[in-house]
SEZAMI-778504 format. One record per residue: residue in one letter; residue number from 1; x, y, z of N, C-alpha, C, O in turn. Coordinates in Angstrom, 3 decimals, m for minus. Atoms other than C-alpha are relative to their C-alpha. Layout:
site type = a seq = NUM nx = X ny = Y nz = Z cax = X cay = Y caz = Z cx = X cy = Y cz = Z ox = X oy = Y oz = Z
...
This chain:
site type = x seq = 1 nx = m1.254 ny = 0.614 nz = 0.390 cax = 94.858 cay = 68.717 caz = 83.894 cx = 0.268 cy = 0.304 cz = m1.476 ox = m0.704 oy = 0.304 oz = m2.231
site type = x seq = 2 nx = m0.640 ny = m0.465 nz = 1.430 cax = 96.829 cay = 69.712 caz = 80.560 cx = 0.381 cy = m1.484 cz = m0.896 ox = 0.951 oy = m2.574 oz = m0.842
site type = x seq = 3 nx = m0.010 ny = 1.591 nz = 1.389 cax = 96.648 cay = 67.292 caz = 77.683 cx = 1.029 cy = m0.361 cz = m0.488 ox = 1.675 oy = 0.609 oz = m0.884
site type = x seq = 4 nx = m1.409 ny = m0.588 nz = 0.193 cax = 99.700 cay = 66.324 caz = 76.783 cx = 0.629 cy = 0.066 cz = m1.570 ox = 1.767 oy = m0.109 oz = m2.006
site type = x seq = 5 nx = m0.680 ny = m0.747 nz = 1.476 cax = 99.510 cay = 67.527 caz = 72.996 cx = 0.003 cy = 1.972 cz = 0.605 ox = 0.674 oy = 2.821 oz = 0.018
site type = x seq = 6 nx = 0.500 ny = m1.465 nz = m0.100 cax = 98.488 cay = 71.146 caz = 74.421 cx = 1.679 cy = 0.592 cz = 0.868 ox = 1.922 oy = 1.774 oz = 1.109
site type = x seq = 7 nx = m0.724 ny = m0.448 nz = m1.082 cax = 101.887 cay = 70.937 caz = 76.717 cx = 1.526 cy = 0.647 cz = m0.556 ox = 2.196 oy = 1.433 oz = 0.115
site type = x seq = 8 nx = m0.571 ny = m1.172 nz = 0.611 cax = 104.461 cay = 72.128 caz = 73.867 cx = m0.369 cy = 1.419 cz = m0.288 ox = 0.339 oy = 2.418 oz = m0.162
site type = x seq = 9 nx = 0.230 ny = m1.170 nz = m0.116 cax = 102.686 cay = 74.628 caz = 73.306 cx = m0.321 cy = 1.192 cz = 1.113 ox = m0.141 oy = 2.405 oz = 1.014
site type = x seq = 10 nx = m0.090 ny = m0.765 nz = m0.965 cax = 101.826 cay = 75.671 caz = 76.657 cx = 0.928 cy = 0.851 cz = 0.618 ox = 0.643 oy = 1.948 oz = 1.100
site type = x seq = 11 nx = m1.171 ny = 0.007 nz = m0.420 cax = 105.784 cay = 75.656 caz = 77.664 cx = 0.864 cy = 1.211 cz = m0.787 ox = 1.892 oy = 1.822 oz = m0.495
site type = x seq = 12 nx = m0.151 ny = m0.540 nz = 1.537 cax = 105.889 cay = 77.453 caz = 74.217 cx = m0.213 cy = 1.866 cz = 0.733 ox = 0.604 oy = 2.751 oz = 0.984
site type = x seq = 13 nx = 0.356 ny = m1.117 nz = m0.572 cax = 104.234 cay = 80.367 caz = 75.610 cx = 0.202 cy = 0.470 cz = 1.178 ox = 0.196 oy = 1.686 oz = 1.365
site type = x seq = 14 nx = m0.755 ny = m0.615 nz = m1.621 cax = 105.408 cay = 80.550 caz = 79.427 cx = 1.568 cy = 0.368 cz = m0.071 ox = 2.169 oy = 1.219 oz = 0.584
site type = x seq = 15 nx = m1.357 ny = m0.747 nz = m0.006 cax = 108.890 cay = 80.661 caz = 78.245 cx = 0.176 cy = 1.650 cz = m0.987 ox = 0.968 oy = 2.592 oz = m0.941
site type = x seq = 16 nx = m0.179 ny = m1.615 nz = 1.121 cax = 108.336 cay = 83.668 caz = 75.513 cx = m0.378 cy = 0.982 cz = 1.484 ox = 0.373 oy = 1.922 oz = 1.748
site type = x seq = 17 nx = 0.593 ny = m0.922 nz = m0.229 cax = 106.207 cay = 85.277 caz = 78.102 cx = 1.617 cy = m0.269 cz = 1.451 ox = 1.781 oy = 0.834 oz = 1.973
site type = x seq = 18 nx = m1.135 ny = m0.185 nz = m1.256 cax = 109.444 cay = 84.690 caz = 81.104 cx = 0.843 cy = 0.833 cz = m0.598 ox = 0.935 oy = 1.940 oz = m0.067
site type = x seq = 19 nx = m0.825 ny = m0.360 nz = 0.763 cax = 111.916 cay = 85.636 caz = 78.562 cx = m0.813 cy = 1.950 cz = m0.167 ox = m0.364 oy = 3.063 oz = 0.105
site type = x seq = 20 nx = 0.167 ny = m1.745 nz = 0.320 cax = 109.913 cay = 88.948 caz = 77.632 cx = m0.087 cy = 0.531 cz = 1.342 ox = 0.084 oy = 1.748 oz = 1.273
site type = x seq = 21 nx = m0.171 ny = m0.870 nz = m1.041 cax = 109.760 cay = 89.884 caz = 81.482 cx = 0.909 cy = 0.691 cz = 0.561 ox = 1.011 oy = 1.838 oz = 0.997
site type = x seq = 22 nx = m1.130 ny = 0.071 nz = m0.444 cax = 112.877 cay = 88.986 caz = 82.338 cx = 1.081 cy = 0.869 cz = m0.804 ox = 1.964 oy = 1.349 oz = m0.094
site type = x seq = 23 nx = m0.552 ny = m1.174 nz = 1.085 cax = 114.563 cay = 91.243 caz = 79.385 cx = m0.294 cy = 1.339 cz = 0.291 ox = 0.485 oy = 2.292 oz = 0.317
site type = x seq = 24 nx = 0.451 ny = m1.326 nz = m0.131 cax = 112.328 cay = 93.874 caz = 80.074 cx = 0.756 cy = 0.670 cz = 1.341 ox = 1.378 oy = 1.731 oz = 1.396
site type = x seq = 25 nx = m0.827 ny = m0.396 nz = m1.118 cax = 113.642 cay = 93.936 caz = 83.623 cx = 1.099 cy = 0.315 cz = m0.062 ox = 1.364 oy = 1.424 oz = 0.400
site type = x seq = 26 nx = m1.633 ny = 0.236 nz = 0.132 cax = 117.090 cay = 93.488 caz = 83.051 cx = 0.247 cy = 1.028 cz = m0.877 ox = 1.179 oy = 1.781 oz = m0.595
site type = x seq = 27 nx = m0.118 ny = m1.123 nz = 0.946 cax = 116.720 cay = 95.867 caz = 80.059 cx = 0.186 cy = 1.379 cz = 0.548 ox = 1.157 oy = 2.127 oz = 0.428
site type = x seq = 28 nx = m0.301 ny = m1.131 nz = m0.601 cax = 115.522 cay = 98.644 caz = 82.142 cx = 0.469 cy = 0.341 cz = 1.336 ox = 0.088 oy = 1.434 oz = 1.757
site type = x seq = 29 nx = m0.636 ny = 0.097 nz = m0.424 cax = 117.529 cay = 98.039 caz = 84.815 cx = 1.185 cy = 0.521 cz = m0.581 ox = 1.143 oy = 1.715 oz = m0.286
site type = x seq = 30 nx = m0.596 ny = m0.603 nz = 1.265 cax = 120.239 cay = 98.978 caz = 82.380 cx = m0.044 cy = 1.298 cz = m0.102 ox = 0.841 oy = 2.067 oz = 0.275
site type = x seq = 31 nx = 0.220 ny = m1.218 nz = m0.033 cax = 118.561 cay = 101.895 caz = 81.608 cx = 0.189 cy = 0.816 cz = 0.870 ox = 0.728 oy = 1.874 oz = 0.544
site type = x seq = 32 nx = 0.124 ny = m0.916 nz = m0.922 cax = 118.212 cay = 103.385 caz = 84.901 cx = 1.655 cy = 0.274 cz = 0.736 ox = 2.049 oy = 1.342 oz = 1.206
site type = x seq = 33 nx = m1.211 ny = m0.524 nz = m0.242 cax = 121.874 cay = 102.847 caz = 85.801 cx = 0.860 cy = 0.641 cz = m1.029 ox = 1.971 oy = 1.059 oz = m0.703
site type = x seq = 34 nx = m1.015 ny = m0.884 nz = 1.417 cax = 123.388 cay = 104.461 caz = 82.340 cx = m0.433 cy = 1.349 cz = 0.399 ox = 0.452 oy = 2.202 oz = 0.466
site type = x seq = 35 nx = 0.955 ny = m1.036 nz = m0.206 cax = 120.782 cay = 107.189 caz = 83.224 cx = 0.182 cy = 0.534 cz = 1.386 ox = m0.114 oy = 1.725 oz = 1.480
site type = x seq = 36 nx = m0.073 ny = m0.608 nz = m1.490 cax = 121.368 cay = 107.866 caz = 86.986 cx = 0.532 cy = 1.317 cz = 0.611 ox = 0.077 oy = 2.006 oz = 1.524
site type = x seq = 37 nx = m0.989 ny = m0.605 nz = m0.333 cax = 124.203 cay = 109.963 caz = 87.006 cx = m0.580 cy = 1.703 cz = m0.856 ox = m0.367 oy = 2.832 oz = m0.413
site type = x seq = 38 nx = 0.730 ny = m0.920 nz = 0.487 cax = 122.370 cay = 112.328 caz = 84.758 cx = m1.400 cy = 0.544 cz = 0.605 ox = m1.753 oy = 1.715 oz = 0.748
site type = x seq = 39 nx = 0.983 ny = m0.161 nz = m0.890 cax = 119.497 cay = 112.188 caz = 86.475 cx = m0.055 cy = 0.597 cz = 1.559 ox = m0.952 oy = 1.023 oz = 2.287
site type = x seq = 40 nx = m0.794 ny = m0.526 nz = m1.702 cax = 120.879 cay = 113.222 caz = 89.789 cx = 0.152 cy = 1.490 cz = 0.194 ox = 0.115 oy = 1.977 oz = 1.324
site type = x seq = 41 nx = 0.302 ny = m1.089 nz = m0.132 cax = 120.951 cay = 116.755 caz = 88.698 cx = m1.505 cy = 0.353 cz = 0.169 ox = m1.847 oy = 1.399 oz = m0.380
site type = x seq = 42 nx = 1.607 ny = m0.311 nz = m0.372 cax = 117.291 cay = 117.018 caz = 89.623 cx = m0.442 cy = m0.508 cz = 1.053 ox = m0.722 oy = m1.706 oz = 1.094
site type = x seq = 43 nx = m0.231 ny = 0.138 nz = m1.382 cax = 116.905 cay = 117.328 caz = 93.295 cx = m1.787 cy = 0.254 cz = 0.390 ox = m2.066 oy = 1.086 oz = 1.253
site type = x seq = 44 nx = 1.129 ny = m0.592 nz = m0.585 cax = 113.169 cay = 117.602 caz = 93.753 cx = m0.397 cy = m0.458 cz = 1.229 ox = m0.515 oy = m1.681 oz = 1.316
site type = x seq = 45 nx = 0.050 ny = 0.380 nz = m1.578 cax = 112.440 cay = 117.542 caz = 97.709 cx = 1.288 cy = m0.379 cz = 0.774 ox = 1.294 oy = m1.099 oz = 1.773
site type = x seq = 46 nx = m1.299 ny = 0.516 nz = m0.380 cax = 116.124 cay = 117.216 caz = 98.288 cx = 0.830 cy = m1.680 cz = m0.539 ox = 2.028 oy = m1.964 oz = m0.538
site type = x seq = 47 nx = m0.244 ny = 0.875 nz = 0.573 cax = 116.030 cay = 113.835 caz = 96.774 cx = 0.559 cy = m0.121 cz = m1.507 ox = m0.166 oy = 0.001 oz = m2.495
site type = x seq = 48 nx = m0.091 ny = 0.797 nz = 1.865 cax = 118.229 cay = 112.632 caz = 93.350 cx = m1.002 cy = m0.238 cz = m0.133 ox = m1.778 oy = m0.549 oz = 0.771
site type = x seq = 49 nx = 0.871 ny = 0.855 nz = 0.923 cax = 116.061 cay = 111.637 caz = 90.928 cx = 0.813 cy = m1.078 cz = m0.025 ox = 0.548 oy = m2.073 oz = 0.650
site type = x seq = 50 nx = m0.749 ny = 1.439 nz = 0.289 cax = 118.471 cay = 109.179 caz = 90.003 cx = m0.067 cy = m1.055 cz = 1.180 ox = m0.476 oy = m2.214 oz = 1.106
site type = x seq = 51 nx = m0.227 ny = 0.638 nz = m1.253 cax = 119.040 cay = 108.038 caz = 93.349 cx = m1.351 cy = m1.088 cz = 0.479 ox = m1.188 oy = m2.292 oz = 0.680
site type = x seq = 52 nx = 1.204 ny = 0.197 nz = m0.347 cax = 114.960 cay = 107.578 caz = 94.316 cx = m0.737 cy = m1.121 cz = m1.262 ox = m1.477 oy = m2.067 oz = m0.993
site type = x seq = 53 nx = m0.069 ny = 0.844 nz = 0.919 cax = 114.729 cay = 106.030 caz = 90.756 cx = 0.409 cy = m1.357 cz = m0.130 ox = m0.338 oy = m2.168 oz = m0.677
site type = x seq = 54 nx = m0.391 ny = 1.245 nz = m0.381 cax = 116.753 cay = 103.068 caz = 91.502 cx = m0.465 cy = m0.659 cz = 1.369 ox = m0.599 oy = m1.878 oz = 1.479
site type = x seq = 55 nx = 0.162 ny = 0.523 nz = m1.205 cax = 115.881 cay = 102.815 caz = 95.151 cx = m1.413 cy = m0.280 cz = 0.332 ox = m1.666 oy = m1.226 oz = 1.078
site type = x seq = 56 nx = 0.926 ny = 0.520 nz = m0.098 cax = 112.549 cay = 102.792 caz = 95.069 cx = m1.230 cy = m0.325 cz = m1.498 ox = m2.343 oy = m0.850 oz = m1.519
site type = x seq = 57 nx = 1.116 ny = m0.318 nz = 1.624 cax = 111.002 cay = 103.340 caz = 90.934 cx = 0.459 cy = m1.678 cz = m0.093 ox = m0.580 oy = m2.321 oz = 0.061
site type = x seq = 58 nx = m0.213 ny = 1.054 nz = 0.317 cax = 112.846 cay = 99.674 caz = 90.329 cx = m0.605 cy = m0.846 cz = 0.980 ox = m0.571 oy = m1.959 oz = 0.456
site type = x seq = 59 nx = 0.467 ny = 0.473 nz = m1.046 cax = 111.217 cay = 98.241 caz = 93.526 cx = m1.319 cy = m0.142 cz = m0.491 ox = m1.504 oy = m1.335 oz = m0.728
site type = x seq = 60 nx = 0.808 ny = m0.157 nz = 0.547 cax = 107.801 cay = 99.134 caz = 92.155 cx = m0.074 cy = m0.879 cz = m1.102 ox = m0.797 oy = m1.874 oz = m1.054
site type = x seq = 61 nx = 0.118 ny = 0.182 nz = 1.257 cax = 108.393 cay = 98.391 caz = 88.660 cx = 0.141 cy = m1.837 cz = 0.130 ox = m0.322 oy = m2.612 oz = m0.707
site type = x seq = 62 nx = m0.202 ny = 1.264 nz = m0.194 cax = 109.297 cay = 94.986 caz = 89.924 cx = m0.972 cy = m1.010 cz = 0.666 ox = m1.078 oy = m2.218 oz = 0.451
site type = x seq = 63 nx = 1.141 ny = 0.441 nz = m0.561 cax = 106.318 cay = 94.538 caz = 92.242 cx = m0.973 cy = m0.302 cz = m1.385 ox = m1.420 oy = m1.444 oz = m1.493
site type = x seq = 64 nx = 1.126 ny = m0.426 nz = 0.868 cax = 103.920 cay = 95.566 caz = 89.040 cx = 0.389 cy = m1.006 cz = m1.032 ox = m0.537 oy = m1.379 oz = m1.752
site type = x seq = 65 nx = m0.800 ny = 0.747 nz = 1.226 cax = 106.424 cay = 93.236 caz = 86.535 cx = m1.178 cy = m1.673 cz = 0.535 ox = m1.963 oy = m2.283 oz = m0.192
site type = x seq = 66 nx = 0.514 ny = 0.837 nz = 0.068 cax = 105.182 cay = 90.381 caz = 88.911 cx = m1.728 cy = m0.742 cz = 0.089 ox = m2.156 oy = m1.874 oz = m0.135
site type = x seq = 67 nx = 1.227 ny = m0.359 nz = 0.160 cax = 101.548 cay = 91.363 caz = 89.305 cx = m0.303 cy = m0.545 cz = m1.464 ox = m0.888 oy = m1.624 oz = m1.557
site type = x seq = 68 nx = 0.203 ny = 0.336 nz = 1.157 cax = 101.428 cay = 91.208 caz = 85.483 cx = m0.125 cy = m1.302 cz = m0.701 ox = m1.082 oy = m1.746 oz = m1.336
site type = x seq = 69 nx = m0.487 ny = 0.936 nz = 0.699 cax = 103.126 cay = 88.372 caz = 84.364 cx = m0.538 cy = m1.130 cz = 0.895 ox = m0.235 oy = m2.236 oz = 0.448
site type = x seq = 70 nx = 0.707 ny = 0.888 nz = m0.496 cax = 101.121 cay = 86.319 caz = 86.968 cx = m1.292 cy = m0.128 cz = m0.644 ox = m1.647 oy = m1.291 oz = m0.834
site type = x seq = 71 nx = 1.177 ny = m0.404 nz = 0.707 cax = 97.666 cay = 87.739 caz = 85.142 cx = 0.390 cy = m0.672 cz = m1.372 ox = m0.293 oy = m1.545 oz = m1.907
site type = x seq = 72 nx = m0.331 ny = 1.003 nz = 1.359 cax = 99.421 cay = 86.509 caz = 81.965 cx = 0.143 cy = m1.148 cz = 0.386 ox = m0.692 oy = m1.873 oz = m0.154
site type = x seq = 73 nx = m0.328 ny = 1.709 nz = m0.163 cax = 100.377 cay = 83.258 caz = 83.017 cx = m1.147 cy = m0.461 cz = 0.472 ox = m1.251 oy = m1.681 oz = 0.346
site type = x seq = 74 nx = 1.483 ny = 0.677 nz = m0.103 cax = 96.822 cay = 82.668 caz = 84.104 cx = m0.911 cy = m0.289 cz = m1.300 ox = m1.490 oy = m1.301 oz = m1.694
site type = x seq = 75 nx = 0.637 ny = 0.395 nz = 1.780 cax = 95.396 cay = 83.385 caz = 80.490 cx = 0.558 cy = m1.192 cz = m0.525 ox = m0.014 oy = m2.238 oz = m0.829
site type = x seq = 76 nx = m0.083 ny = 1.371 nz = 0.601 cax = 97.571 cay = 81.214 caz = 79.283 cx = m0.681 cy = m1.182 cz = 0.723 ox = m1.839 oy = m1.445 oz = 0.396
site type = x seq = 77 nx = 0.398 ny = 0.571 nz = m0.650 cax = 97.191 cay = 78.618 caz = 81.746 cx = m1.870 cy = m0.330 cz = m0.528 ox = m2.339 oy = m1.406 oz = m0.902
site type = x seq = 78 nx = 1.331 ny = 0.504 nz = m0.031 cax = 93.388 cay = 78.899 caz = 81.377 cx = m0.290 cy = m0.394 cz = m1.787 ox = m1.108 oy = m1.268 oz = m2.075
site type = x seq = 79 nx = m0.005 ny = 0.583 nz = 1.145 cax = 93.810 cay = 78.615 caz = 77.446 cx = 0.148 cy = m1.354 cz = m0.670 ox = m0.310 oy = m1.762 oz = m1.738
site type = x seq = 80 nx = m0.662 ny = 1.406 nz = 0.301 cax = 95.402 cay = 75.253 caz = 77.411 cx = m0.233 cy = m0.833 cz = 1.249 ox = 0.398 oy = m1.876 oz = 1.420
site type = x seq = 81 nx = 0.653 ny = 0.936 nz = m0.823 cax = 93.491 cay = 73.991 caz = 80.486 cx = 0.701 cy = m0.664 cz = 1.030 ox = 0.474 oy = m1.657 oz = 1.721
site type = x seq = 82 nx = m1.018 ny = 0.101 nz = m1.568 cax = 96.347 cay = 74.251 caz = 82.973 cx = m0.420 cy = 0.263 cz = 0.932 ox = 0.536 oy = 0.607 oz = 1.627
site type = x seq = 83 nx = 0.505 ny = m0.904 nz = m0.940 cax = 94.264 cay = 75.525 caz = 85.569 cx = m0.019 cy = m0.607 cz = 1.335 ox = m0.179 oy = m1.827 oz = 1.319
site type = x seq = 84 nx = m0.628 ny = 0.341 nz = m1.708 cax = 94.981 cay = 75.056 caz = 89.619 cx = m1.469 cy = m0.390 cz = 0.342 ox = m2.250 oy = 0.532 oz = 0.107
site type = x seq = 85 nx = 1.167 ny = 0.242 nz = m1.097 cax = 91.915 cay = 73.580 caz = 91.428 cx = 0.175 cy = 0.631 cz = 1.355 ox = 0.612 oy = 0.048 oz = 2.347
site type = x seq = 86 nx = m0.346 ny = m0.332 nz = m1.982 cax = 92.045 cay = 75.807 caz = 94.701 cx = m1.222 cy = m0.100 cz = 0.227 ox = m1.648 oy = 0.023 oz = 1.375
């Protein structure tokens, strides 16, 4: 159970670390559609790049975003003694 001086700061750090995922996503999300249309001249295997980029590189990148940011949110978590009894 989390102490409840340790729980600003805990809240402190799950929102920086949401905020930096959620940017990053959204960021390069961004990227890949400014970028697509350019990208599309490069047909390797008959496939856009651009095309395969959005349809399945953001799919990925999104699997691996939440992989991560679960591994982080455990450090924290175990720093400030948030930790799940399973």
């Amino acid at each position: 159970m989390i102490e409840n001086e340790q729980r600003p700061a805990h809240w402190r750090e799950t929102f920086a670390l949401m905020v930096a995922i959620i940017g990053a996503l959204v960021g390069g999300t961004v990227v890949l559609v400014l970028f697509a249309v350019p990208l599309d001249a490069f047909t390797p295997l008959g496939f856009p790049i651009g095309f395969y980029a959005l349809a399945q590189g953001a799919l990925i990148v999104c699997v691996i975003a939440a992989f991560w940011f679960a591994n982080r949110q455990e450090r924290i978590d175990r720093r400030h003694g948030a930790m799940e009894d399973v």
